[in-house]
C-alpha positions in Angstrom: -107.2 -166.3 132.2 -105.1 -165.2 129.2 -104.2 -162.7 127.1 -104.6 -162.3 123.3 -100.6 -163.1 123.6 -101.1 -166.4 125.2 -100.0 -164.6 129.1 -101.6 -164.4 132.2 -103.4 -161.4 132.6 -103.2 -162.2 136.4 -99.2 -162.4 136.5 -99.0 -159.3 134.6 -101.4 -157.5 137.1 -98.8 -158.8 139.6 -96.2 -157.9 138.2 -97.6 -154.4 137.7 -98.7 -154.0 141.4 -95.1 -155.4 142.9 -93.3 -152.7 140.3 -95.6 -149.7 141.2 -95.4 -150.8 144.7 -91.9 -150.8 145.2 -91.5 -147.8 143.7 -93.8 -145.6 145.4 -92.0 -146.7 148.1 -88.9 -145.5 147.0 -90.2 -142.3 146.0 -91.8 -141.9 149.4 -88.7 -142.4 151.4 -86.7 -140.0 149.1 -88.8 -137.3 149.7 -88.4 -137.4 153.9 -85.5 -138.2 153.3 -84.2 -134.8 151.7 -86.8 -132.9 153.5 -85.1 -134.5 157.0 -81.6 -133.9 155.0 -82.5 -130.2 154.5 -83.8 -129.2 157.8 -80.6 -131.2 159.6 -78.3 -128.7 157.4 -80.4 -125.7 158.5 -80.4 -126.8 162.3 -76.9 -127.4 161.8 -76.0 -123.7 160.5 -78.4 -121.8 162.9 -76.8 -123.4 166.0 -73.4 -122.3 164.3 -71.1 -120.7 166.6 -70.4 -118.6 163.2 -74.2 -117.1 164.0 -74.0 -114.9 167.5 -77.5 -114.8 168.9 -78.1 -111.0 167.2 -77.9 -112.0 164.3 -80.0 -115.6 164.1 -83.4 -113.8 163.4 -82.3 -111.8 160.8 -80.7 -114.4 158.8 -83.9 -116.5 158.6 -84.4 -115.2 155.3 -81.1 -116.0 153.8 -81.5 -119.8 155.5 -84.8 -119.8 153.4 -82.9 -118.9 150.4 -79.9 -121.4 150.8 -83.0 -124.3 151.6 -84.4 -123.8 148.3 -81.0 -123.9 146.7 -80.3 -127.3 148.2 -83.7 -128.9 148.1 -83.0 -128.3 143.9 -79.2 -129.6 144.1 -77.4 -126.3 143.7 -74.2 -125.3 145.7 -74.8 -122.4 147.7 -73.2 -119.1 147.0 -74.4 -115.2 147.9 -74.8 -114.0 144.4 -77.7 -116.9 144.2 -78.6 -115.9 147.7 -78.9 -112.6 147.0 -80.8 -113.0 143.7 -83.5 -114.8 145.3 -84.0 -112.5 148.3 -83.5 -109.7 145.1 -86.3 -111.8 144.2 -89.2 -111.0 146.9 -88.3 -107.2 147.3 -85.6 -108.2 150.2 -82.8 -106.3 149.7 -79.3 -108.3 150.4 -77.2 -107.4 153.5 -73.7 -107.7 153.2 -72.9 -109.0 156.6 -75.3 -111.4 156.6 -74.4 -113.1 153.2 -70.8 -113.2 154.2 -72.2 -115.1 157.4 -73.4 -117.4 155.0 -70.2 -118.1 153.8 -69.1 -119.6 157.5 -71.7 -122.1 157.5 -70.2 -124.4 155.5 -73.6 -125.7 153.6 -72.9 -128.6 151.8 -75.0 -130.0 148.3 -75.7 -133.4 150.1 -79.0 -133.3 148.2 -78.1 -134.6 144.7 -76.0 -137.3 146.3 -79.0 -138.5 148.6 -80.5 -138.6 145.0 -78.5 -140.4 143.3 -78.8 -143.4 146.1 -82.7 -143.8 145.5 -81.8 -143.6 142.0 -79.7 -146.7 142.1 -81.8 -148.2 144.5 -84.8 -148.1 142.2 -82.2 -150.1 139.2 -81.5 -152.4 142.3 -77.8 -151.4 141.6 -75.0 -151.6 144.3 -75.0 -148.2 145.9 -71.4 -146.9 146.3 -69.8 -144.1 146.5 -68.3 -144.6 142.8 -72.0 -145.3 141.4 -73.4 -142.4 142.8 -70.7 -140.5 141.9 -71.3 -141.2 138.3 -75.3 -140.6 138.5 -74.3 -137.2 139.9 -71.9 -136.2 137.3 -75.1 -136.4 135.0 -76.5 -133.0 137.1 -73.5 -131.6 136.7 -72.2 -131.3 139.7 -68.4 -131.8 140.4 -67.9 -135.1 141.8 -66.7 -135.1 145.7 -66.3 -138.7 147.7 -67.1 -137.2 151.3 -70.6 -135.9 149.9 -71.2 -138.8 148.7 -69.7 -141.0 151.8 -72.0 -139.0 154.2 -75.2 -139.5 152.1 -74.2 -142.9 152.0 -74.4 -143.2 155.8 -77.3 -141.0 155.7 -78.9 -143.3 154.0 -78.2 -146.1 156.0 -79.5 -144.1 158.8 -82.9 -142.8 156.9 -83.0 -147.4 156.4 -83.0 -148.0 160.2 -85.2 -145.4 161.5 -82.6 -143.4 163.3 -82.8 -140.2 161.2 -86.6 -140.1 162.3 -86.3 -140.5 165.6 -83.6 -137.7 165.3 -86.4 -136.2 163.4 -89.2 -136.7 165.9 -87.8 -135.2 169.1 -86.4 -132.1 166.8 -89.7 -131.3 165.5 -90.9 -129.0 168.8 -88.3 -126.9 168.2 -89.6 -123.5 168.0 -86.7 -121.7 166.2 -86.8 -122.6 162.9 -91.0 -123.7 162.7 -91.6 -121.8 159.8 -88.6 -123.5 157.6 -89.6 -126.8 158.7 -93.3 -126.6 157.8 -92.5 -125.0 154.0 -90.2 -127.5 153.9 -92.4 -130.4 155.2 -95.6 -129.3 153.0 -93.3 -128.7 149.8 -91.7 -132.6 151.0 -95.6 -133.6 150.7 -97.0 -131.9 147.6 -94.0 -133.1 145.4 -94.5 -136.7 146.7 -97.8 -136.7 145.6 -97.0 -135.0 142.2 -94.4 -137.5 142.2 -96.1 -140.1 142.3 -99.8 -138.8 140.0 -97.3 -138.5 137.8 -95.5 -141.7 138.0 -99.2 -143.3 137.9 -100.4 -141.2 135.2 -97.2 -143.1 132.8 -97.6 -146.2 134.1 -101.6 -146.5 133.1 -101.1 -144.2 129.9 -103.6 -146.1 127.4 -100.6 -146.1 124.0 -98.0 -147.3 126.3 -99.9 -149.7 127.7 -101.3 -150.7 124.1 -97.6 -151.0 122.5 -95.0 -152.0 125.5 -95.9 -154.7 128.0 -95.9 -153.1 131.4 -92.5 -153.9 132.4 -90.1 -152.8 134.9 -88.0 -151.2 132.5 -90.6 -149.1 131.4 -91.3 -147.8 134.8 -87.9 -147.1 135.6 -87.4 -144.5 132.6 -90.4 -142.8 134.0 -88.2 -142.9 137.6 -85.4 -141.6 135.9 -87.4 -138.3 134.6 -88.5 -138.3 138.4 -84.9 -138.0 139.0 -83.7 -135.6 137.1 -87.4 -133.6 138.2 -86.2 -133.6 141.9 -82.5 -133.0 141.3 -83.8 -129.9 139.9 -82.7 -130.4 136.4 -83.9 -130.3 132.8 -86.3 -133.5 131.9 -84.4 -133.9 128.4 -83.2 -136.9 126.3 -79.7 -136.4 127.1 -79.7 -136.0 130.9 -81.7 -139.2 130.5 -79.7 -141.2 128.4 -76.8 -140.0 131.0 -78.8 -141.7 133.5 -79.0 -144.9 132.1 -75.2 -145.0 130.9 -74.3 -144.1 134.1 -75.4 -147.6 135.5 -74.4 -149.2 132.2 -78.1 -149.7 131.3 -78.6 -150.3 127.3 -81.2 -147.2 126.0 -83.8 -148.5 124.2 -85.6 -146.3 122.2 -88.9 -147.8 122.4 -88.7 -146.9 125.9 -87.1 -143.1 125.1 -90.3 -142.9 122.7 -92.9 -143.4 125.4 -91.3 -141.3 127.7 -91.4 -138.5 126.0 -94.9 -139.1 124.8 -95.7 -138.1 128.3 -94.6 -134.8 127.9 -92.8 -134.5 131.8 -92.5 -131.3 133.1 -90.2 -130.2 135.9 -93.1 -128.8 138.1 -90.8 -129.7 141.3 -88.4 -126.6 140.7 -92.1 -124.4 140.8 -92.9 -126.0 144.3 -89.5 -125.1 145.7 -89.9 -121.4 144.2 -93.2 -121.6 146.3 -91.5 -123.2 149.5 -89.3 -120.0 149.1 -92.0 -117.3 148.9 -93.8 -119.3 151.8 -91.2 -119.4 153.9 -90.2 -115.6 153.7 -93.6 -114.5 154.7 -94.6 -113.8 150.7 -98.1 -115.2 149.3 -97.5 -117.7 146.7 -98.9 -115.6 143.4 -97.7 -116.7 139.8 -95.7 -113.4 139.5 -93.9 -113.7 142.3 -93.6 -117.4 141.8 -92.0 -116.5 138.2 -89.9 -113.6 139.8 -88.1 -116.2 141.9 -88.2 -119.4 139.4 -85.9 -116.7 137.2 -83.8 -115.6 140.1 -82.4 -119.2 140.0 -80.8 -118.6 137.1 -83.9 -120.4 134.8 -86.5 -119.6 132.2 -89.6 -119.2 133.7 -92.8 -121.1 131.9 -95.8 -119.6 132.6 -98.3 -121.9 132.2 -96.0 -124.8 134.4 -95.9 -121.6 137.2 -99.8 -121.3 137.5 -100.1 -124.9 137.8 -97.7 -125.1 140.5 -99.9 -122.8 142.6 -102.8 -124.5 141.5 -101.2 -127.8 143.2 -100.3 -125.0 146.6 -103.7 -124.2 146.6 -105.6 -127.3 146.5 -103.6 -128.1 149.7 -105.3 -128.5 153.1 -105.4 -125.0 155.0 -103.6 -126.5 158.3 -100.6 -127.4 156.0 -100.3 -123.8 154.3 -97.7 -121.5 156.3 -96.4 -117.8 156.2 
C-alpha cells in the first residue's frame, strides 16, 4: 500500500515506530540514570567524614536543597542553598552551609546529559563532544566532569550502577531523598515522553514534514535543554545542533516551536524540593521556591506541575 507520494505507508510506520522506540529508550535510561547519579552524590556526602554523626540529621534539609540544584544542572553554592531553604520558611544555619562547602558536590548532571544527547544524534560520545553540548547550558567546561560521566555512563550500559543501586536501596538514612527523587525520576519520564509523543503525532507536522528522524530529534533536543534545567528557546537550540555540527533547518525550527514546549521539569524539581523537606506541594509554595532558584515563576506552568504530582499514585507520594 502507498501513499499519495508514491511511499509505503508500511515503511514509514516502521520507520516511525523504530525512531520513537529508540528514543523512548533513551529517554528512559537518562532519567535513572541522573536519578541513580543524584542519590550516589548524596550517599557520598552524608557518609563524608566532613559530616560528624550530630550533625547528619540536621543537614537533611540542606542535602534536599543541593539535590534539586543538581537534578536542574546548577553548581552548588550556600547563597542558592540558603535561598531555597529561605524558600520553605527554613531559616539558614551557618554551620551547616559551610559544611556544605566540605562536601565537594560536583554538577555531574549536565555532563550525564549531554551523553544521552549525543547518543540520541548517534554521535561519538567524548569528552570533547560533550564538552561542547554543555557549553550550550552554560556551564564552564571541565574534562574530569565529563571523564567520570563518561565512565558513569558506561557503568549505567552494563547494569553495574543498578546493581550498585539495588542493594543501596534499604538504606534507611536517606529514604525520604531517595523516594522524592525516585517519584520526581518517574513523573518527568512520563512528561518526557507525553510530550515527546504529543510532537511526534501533532496533526500539521505530520501534514507538512514526513516523520523523519530529524524531526524527532529537534523535539529531543527541547527535551534536553527541559532536563538540563534550561530555557526551551531558539538559540539554546540552535546551540545544540551546532554543537554536533548538525545543519539547522528551519522547517524543522518552525514545527518545534509550533508546539509551544514548556520547561515543566524545573516545576517537578521545585516539588521534589518541597516533598522532600516535609512541605505539601501547593502552587504558592511551589512558586516561592521555582523563584528562589534564581527564575521567573509562571503561574499557570506551576499549577500544572502539581496537577501532574497529584494525579500520581498515593504509594509513590512522600513527606
Amino acid at each position: 500500500m502507498q501513499n499519495g507520494d508514491g511511499e509505503s505507508v508500511n515503511g514509514v510506520k516502521e520507520e516511525y515506530d523504530a525512531i520513537y522506540n529508540k528514543l523512548i529508550k533513551i529517554i528512559v535510561s537518562m532519567s535513572k540514570g541522573i536519578s541513580y547519579l543524584i542519590i550516589s552524590e548524596l550517599e557520598k556526602a552524608y557518609d563524608s567524614n566532613a559530616v560528624n554523626d550530630s550533625l547528619r540529621e540536621r543537614l537533611i534539609p540542606y542535602m534536599a536543597a543541593s539535590g534539586a540544584l543538581l537534578f536542574c544542572g546548577r553548581n552548588i553554592d550556600i547563597d542558592k542553598v540558603g535561598n531555597l531553604l529561605e524558600a520553605v520558611n527554613i531559616t539558614p544555619d551557618n554551620d551547616l552551609l559551610r559544611t556544605l562547602t566540605y562536601l565537594n558536590f560536583k554538577n555531574y548532571v549536565v555532563y550525564l546529559i549531554s551523553i544521552y544527547y549525543l547518543q540520541s544524534w548517534d554521535k561519538d560520545i567524548s569528552m570533547e563532544n560533550s564538552i561542547r553540548v554543555v557549553r550550550v547550558f552554560g556551564t564552564s567546561p571541565d574534562a574530569t566532569l565529563a571523564r567520570f560521566a563518561i565512565d558513569f555512563h558506561n557503568r549505567l550500559e552494563n547494569g553495574e550502577i543498578e546493581k550498585e543501586y539495588i542493594k543501596k536501596r534499604e538504606d534507611k538514612r536517606l529514604q525520604t531523598l531517595v523516594r522524592a527523587i525516585e517519584s520526581t525520576s518517574e513523573v518527568t519520564t512520563n512528561l518526557i515522553i507525553s510530550e515527546f509523543g504529543r510532537g511526534m503525532t501533532d496533526k500539521s507536522i505530520l501534514e507538512n514534514i514526513k516523520i523523519s528522524r530529524n524531526m524527532a530529534l529537534y523535539i529531543i533536543a527541547a527535551g534536553t535543554l527541559a532536563f538540563a534545567g534550561r530555557n526551551i528557546d531558539t538559540p539554546s537550540i540552535k546551540g545544540l545542533l551546532e554543537a554536533i555540527d548538525v545543519r539547522v533547518n528551519e522547517e524543522y525550527m518552525r514545527s518545534l516551536f509550533s508546539l509551544h514546549y514548556k520547561n515543566h521539569i524545573i516545576y517537578l524539581i521545585g516539588i521534589y524540593f518541597l516533598v522532600a523537606v516535609g512541605r505539601k506541594p501547593e502552587v504558592q509554595s511551589l512558586l516561592d521556591v521555582i523563584r528562589a532558584m534564581y527564575i521567573n515563576p509562571d503561574y499557570t506552568v506551576a499549577k500544572y506541575a502539581i496537577e501532574l504530582y497529584n494525579k500520581m499514585p498515593i504509594p509513590q507520594k512522600t513527606g
